[in-house]
Every structure is written in C-alpha cells, then in structure tokens.
C-alpha positions in Angstrom: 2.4 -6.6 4.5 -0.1 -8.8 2.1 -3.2 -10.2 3.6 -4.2 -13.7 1.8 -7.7 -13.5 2.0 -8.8 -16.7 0.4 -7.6 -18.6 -2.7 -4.9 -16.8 -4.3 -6.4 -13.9 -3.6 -3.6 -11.6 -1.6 -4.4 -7.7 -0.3 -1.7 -4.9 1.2 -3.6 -4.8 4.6 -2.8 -0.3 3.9 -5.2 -0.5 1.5 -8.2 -2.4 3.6 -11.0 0.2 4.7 -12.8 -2.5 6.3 -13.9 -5.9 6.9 -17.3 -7.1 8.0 -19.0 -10.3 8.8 -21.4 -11.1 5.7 -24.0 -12.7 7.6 -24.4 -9.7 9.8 -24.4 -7.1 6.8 -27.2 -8.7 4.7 -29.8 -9.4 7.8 -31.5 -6.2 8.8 -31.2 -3.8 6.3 -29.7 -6.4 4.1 -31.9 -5.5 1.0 -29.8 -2.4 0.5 -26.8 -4.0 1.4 -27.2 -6.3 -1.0 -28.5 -3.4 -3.6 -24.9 -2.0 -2.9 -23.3 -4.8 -3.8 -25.3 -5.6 -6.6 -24.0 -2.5 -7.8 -19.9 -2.9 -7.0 -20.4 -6.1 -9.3 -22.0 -4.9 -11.8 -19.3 -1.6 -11.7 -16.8 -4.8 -11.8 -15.4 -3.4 -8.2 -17.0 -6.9 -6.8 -14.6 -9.6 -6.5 -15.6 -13.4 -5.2 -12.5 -14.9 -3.8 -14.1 -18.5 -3.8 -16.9 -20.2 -4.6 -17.7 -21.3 -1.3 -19.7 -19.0 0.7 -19.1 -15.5 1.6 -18.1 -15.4 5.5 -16.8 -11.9 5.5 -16.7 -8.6 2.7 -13.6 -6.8 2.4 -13.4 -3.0 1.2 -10.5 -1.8 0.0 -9.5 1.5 -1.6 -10.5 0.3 -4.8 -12.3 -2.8 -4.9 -14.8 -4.9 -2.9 -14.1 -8.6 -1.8 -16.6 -11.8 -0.9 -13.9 -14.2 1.0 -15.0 -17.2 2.3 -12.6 -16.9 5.4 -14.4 -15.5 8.8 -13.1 -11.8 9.9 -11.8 -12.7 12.8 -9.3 -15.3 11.5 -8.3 -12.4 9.0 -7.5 -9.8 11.8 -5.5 -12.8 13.4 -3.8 -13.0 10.2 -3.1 -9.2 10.1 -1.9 -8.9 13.6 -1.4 -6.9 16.5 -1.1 -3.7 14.3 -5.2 -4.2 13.2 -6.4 -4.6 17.0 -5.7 -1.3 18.1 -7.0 0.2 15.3 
C-alpha cells in the first residue's frame, strides 16, 4: 500500500518509521531539531513535498519528508492497520 503524502509525492506506508507534527518538533528543542534536518538536506535525504508549509515530517527507511498535509489526515489515509500500531 502507497501513502500519497502531498503532490505527487507517493510512499509504501512499510517503509514509514514515523510521522510527526512539524510544529510540535521545532518548538522546544527545536534548534536541534532543525540542526538535524539541516543536516538530512544537506546529505540530500531531505525531501520538500510542496512548497506550502510543512504540517508534518515523515521518516522513512531512507529518506526524510516535509509534506504539507497534517499527520493525522495521513494516518486516516493509511488506515486501521497504523492505529494499532
């Protein structure tokens, strides 16, 4: 199963590691949050889906995503499966 997570951007959901709300990851401790992900882009593992603005980052197995589509409408989009993960 393929997760469209903005654009034409499209993931195998067996590959996402995680997803988390972008707002909440860069307040706090969002200096090294954003240090990491600095990083991932400049390694090229940092992909913007949109140019809109992040809602929610996606880690895969092998690359890191900025989607402008809120987490929780992408676990509706994966399903039941996600939930009781």
């Amino acid at each position: 199963m393929y997760l469209n997570i903005g654009g034409e951007y499209q993931i195998p959901v067996r590959t996402i590691i995680g997803l988390f709300d972008f707002d909440k990851i860069t307040e706090g401790s969002g200096d090294y949050n954003l240090e990491l992900l600095s990083q991932k882009e400049e390694d090229l593992m940092l992909e913007t889906v949109s140019e809109d603005l992040p809602r929610s980052l996606i880690i895969t197995e092998t690359k890191y995503y900025l989607s402008p589509i809120n987490v929780s409408t992408l676990v509706e989009r994966i399903g039941e499966p996600w939930n009781q993960v």
